[in-house]
N, C-alpha and C positions, 0 to 999 in steps of 0.2 A: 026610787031608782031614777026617775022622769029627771027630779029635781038634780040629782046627781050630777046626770049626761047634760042638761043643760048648765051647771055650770063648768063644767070639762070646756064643755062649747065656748061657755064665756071666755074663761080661761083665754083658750087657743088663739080667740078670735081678739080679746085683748091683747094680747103677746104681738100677734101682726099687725094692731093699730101702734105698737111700739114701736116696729122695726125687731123683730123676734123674729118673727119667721116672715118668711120673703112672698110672694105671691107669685104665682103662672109657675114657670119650671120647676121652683122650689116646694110647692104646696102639694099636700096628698090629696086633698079635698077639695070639690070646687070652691067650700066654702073657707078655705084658706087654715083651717085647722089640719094637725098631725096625729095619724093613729099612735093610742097610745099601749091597747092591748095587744094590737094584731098584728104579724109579720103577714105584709102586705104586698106588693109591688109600690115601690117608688116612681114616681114622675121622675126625677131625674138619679137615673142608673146608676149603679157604684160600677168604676173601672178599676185597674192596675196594669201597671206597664213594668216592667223591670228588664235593665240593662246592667251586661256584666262588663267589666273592664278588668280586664286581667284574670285575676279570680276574684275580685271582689264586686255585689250585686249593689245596683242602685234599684229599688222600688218606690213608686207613688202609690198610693190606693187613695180615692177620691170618688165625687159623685159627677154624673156627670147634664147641667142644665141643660136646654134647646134654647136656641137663640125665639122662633115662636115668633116674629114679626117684630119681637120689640126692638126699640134703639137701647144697643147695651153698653155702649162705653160714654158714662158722663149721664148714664140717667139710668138706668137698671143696676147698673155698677157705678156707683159716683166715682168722681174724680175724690181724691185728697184725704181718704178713708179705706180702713183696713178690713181690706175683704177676704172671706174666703178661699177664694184661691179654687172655687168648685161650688157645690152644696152643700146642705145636711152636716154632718157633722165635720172633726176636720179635714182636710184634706193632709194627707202626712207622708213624708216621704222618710226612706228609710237606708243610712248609707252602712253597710258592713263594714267600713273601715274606714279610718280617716279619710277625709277628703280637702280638697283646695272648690270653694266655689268665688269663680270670679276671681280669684287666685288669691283668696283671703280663707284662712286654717279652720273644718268645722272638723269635731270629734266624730269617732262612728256615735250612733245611733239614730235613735224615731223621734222626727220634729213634726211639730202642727206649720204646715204651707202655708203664708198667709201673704198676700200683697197688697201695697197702697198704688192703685191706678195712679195716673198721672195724660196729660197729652204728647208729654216729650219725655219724659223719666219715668218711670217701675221703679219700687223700692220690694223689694222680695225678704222675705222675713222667714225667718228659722227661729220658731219659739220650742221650748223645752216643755212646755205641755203640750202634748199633741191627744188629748184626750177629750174636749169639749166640742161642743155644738158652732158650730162655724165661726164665725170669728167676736159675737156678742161678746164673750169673758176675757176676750184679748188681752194682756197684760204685758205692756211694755219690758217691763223691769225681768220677765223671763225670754226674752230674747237670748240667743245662741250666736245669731249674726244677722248683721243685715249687708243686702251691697243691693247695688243700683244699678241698671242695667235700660237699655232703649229698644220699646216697641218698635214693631214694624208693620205696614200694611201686608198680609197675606190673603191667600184663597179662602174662601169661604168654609167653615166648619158650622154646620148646624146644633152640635154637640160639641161643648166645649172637651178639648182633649189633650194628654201630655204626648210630646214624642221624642226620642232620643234620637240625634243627627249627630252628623261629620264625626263621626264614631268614631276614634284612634285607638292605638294600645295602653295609652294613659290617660284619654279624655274624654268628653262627649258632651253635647251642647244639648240640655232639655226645654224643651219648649211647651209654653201654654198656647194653645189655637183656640180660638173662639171667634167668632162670627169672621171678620174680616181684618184680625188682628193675630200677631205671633208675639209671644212676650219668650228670649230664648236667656237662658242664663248657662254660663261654663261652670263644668265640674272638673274637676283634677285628681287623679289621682299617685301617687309615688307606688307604681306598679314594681317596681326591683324590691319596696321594702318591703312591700304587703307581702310578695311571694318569698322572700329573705324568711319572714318572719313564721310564714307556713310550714317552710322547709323544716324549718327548725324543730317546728312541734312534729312533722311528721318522721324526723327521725328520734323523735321519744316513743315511737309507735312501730310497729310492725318493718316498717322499711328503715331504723336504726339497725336492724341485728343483721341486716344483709350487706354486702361486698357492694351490691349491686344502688342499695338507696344510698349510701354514701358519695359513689362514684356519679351520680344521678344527681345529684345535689351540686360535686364539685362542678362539676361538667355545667350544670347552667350559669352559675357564677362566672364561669368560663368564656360563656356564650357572649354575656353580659357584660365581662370583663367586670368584674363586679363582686368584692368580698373573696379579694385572691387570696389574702394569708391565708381567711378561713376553709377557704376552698382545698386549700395546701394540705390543710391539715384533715380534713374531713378524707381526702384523698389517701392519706398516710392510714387513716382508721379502715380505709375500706382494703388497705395492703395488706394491712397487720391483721385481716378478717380472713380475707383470701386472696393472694398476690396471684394477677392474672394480668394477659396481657393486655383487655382492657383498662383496669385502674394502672395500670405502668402508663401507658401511651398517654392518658388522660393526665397524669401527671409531669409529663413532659412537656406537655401543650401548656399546661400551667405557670411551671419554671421556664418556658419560653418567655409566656406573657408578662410573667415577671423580671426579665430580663437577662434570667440567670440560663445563660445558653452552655455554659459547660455539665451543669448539671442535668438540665434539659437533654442535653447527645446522653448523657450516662442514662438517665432515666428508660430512655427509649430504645437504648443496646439493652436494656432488659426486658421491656417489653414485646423485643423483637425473641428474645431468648425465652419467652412465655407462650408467643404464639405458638399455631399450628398452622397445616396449610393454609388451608380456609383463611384464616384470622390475615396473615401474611399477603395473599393474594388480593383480598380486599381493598388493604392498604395499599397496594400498591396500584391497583388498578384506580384509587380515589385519587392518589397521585399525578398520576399516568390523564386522568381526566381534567385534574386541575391544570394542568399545562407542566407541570415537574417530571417530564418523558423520562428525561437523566437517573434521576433517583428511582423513577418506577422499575427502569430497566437492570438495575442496578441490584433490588429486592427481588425479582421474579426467580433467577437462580437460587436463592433462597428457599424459595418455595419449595422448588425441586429436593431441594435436601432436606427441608422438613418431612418431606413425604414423597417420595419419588412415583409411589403407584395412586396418590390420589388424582384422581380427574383431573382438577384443576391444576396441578404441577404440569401436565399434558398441552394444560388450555396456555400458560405462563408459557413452556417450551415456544409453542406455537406460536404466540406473539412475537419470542424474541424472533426465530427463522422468518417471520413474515417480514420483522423490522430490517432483517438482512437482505429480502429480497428472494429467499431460499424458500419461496413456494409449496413445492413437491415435500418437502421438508414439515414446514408448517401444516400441507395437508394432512399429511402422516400423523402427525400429533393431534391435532383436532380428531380426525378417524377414533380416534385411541380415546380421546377425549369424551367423544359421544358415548363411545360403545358399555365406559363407566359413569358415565353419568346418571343423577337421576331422573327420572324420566320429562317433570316440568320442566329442566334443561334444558334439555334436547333438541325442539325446535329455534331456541337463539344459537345454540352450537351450530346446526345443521345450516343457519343462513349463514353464520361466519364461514363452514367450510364451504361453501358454495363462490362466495365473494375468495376466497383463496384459491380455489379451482381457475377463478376468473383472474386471478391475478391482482387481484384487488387488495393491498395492503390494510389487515384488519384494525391497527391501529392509529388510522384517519379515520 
C-alpha cells in the first residue's frame, strides 16, 4: 500500500514538474499534488454567476485562484499561451440561446473559457469541449470562436472573478477581474427572437387554449411593433375563442400599427360594443391621461349608458359637470359615487369630492 501512495505521490509531483498542475492557489497540497480519493476543500474555490437578458441565462461556473503575493500577468499566467480562464478544471460558461459575443454569432450551449493573455490584446476562446482539466488538452481544431478584445488596468481582486456590467435588455459586458486587471468581453443577444420564439412553444401549452394567451402574445408583438401579421392573426384566434373587448381593442391597435386605419375604427366600434362599464371608463380615463381630453370626454357618456347605476358611470358624470364648471353638480355624482363604491375606492373618491367642494376642477 506504502509503495502504491508513493507512486500516486510521484505521479502528481511529476505531472507539476510538467506544467500539469500549477502550484500555490492551484495546488491542494502543500506538496503540490491533487486528492484523488477525497472530496476535499479546494484552495481555489468553485464560483458561478449567472445573468439573464431578456429570458435567456448566461452562466460561468469556474474556480476561483488568489492572487497570494505572486506577480500574475506574464509570470504566473504567461503572456502568449492558453490558459484557463480560472483553475482546476474548465472554467465553462453556458449561453441558453444563441448569442452575438463581440458581435460575432455563438450557438446556445456549454463551452470550456479559455484565454491567451497578451500585454495589449486577450484572445478569448469558446471550445466545444468544455469537460477537461484546465486548459493542458486544449485543442484548437475544437474551437467554437474566438474574438479579441483589450485588457484594462482595474481595482484590485484578490480572487480572481467574473462579473456581468452595463446590463441592457439585449446585452451585457462580462468581465474577468484578477489582481489589478479587468479582461471585459460583450455578449449580445436578439432578445425579440428569443422571446418570439418562447411565445410560440408557450402557446402549444396551456396558454394556447385561452382568449387571454393569444391576446398576450399579440399584444407584445404590439409593444415591440414586431411580428404584426403574426400577431394579426394570433389576435383573430384569441376572437374566434372569445370575442371580448379586450382582444377587439388589441386588435385595433394592431391594424393601426399596420396602417390600416379604417379597419382599425371598425375594430374598435366593436370593442367598444363588447365593453362594460368598467372596461369603457378605463379607456377612457387612459385617454383622458394621455393628453386625448376630446375623445375621453367623448366615451365617458358611454359609460353612462352601459350602465347607468354602476359607480363609475357616477365617477364619468362627475368629470364631465366638473369639466363644465358645474361643481354642485359634480359633487352630486361623486356623493353617489362613493356611496356605491367598493370600499378600497373610497378614500381616492373621497379626495376628488373634496377638491370639488373646493372648486377645484378634478380633471387637472
Amino acid at each position: 500500500m506504502r509503495s502504491v501512495w508513493k507512486c500516486v505521490l510521484g505521479l502528481c509531483a511529476g505531472l507539476a514538474g510538467l506544467g500539469f498542475l500549477a502550484a500555490g492557489a492551484e495546488a491542494q497540497f502543500k506538496n503540490g499534488s491533487q486528492p484523488t480519493e477525497l472530496n476535499i476543500p479546494r484552495v481555489s474555490q468553485g464560483g458561478s454567476v449567472t445573468q439573464r437578458i431578456g429570458l435567456m441565462d448566461i452562466t460561468i461556473h469556474y474556480h476561483r485562484p488568489a492572487v497570494g503575493g505572486r506577480e500574475i500577468w506574464g509570470k504566473t499566467v504567461p503572456y502568449g499561451k492558453v490558459w484557463r480562464a480560472g483553475a482546476n478544471e474548465n472554467t465553462t460558461i453556458t449561453f441558453a440561446d444563441d448569442v452575438t459575443v463581440e458581435g460575432k454569432p455563438l450557438a446556445a450551449g456549454t463551452y470550456g473559457l479559455h484565454m491567451i493573455p497578451d500585454k495589449e490584446q486577450w484572445t478569448i476562446i469558446f471550445s466545444k469541449n468544455a469537460t477537461s482539466w484546465g486548459s493542458f488538452s486544449y485543442d484548437e481544431k475544437e474551437d467554437a470562436l474566438r474574438v479579441t478584445v483589450k485588457p484594462h488596468p482595474a481595482e484590485m481582486f484578490e480572487q480572481l472573478a467574473y462579473t456581468f456590467e452595463d446590463v441592457k435588455p439585449d446585452s451585457a459586458v462580462t468581465t474577468l477581474r484578477w489582481e489589478k486587471l479587468a479582461v471585459p468581453f460583450q455578449i449580445g443577444v436578439d432578445v425579440k427572437a428569443v422571446v418570439l420564439r418562447s411565445i410560440k412553444n408557450e402557446l402549444r401549452n396551456v396558454g394556447g387554449f385561452t382568449w387571454a394567451g393569444y391576446d398576450e402574445a399579440a399584444q407584445w408583438c404590439l409593444d415591440n411593433n414586431y411580428n404584426l401579421e403574426e400577431a394579426l392573426k394570433w389576435e383573430e384566434t384569441s376572437i374566434q375563442g372569445e370575442p371580448r373587448f379586450e382582444n377587439w381593442e388589441t386588435k385595433s391597435r394592431i391594424l393601426s400599427a399596420m396602417g390600416k386605419k379604417d379597419d382599425a375604427d371598425k375594430a374598435l366600434a366593436t370593442a367598444f360594443e363588447k365593453a362594460n362599464a368598467l372596461q369603457l371608463y378605463v379607456y377612457a380615463r387612459g385617454l383622458q391621461r394621455q393628453g386625448n381630453t376630446k375623445r375621453a370626454f367623448e366615451l365617458y357618456p358611454q359609460v353612462v349608458k352601459k350602465d347607468p347605476n354602476h359607480w363609475l358611470s357616477h365617477v364619468a358624470l362627475s368629470r364631465i359637470d366638473s369639466n363644465k364648471g358645474d361643481f354642485p353638480a359634480a359633487a352630486k355624482e361623486m356623493t353617489q359615487a362613493i356611496g356605491a363604491a367598493p370600499d378600497p375606492n373610497k378614500p381616492q373618491l373621497e379626495g376628488l369630492l373634496k377638491r370639488l367642494e373646493a372648486k377645484d376642477d378634478i380633471n387637472k
